[in-house]
C-alpha positions, -999 to 999 in steps of 0.1 A, spaced: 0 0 0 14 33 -11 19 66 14 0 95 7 14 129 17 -1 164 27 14 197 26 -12 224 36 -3 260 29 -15 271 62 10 250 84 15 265 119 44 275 126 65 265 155 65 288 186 93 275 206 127 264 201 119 223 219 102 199 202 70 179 221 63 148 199 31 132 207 20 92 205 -15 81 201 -34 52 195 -61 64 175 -85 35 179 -102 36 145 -115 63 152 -138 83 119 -152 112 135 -131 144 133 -155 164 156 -145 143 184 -112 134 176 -109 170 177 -127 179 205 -105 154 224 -76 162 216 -74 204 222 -85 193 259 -46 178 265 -26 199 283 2 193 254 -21 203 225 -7 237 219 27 227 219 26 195 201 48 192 169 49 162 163 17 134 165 31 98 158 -6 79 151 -18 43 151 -45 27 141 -56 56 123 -81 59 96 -78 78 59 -97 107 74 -63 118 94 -60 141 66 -88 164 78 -73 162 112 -41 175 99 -58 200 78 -76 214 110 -47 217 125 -27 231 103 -4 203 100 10 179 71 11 148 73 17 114 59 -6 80 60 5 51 54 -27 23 56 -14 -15 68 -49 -32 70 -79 -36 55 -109 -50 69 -141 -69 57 -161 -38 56 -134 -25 31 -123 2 57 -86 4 63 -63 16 95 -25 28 92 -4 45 107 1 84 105 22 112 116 14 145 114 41 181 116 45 217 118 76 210 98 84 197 66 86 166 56 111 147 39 126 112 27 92 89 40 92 53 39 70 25 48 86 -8 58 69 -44 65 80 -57 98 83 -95 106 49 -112 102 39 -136 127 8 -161 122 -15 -153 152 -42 -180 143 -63 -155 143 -67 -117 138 -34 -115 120 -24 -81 109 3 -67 90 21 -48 110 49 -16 95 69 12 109 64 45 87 97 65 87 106 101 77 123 130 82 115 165 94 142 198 87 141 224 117 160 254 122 179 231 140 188 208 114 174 172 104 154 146 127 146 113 121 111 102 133 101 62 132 64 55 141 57 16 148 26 -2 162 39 -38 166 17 -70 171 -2 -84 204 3 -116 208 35 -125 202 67 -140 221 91 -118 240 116 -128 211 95 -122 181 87 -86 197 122 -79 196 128 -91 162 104 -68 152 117 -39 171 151 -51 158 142 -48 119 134 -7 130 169 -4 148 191 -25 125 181 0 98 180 34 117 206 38 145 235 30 121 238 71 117 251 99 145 217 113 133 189 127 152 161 102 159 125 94 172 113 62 175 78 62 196 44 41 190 24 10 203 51 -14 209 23 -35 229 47 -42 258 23 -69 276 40 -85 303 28 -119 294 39 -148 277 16 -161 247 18 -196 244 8 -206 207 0 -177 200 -34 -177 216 -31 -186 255 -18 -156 279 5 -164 308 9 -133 329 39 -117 343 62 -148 328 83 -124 303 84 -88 305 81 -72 272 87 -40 291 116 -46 306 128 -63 271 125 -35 248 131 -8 269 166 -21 271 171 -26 235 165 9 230 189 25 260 217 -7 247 218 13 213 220 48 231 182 60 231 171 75 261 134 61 276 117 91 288 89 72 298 103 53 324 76 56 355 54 70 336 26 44 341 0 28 327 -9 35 289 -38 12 286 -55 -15 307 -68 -53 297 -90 -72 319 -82 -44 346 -46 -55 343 -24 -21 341 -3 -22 311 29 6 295 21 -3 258 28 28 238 70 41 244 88 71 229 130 71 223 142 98 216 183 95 203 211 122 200 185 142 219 178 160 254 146 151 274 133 173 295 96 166 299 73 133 293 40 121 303 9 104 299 -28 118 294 -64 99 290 -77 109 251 -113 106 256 -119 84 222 -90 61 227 -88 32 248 -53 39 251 -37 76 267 -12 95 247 23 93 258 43 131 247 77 136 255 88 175 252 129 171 238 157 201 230 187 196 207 
């Protein structure tokens, strides 16, 4: 499935010399009225640069359009309905050099997706930044998660360049046996990724941040942001009214 790309004339333009990159899970959600509405109550709405989306629908073009934003889709499934969800990222900045690549497919028995990271690069003042957005799969071994984070990092961290890699990793802390049958708190996905990223030199903002979604009642840090070659210096989580997960923002200077 191809990208499609949107550069609106009225882009916003940046009021501040930090970056705050955003990371939503946007639930299939179609209407823009509430996605909207939802999203200017976050306290990080005005100073939101960057949104890395999941699970977003074609209509993410309007969103970026209200917002004054461009943007680029890139769909990964489509459904029985004929209705497709992708992932999306949206920028007060140019964008350059995108790219959508397959990650490792696993066989889930059922409800297999294809699953892709959508890459690209924005120019600031500042220079160049590298921004990776990933939504990886559910139910899947603690190893095959990391071979899927591992086809993002093998291509990307090769460079001294700037880079963002945030999404829905789906960090469960469970082990799947088959593919199907959860055994909790046997392998922490978590604990897994979070140091593959800091091994290669990202910093994991998120750390303590909390809970990002919740199964069964069971609290659950799903959705990560790693920033590389790049300064923290604010990060944290927030309930988006439409989503069943919260958005995770992490507010970085060069």
């Amino acid at each position: 499935m191809s990208l499609q790309n949107g550069r609106n004339a009225i882009t916003t333009a940046p009021t501040h010399e930090s970056l705050t990159v955003v990371s939503l899970n946007m639930a299939k959600e179609t209407r823009l009225d509430r996605i909207l509405e939802d999203v200017r109550r976050a306290k990080f709405f005005e100073a939101a640069d960057v949104w890395l989306l999941q699970e977003a629908r074609p209509n993410v073009a309007e969103m970026a359009d209200a917002l004054g934003m461009q943007y680029i889709y890139a769909a990964a499934d489509q459904f029985g309905d004929g209705s497709v969800s992708g992932l999306a990222m949206l920028s007060r900045y140019p964008f350059e050099r995108s790219n959508r690549t397959d990650l490792p497919r696993y066989n889930l028995r059922f409800n297999t997706r294809c699953r892709i990271a959508l890459s690209a690069v924005i120019r600031r003042p500042a220079g160049e930044i590298r921004l990776v957005n990933v939504h990886l799969d559910t139910r899947i071994t603690q190893q095959q998660r990391l071979r899927q984070v591992g086809s993002v990092l093998e291509e990307e961290t090769s460079s001294a360049q700037r880079l963002i890699v945030g999404g829905d990793f789906n960090t469960a802390n469970v082990h799947w046996m088959w593919n199907v049958f959860p055994v909790p708190y046997v392998q922490s996905h978590t604990r897994a990724v979070r140091n593959m990223f800091v091994a290669r030199g990202f910093e994991s903002p998120l750390d303590g941040a909390g809970t990002t979604f919740r199964l069964l009642g069971f609290p659950l840090h799903l959705d990560w942001i790693f920033p590389k070659h790049l300064t923290s210096v604010a990060a944290g989580t927030e309930k988006i009214a439409f989503s069943d997960h919260k958005a995770v923002w992490v507010t970085l200077k060069d």
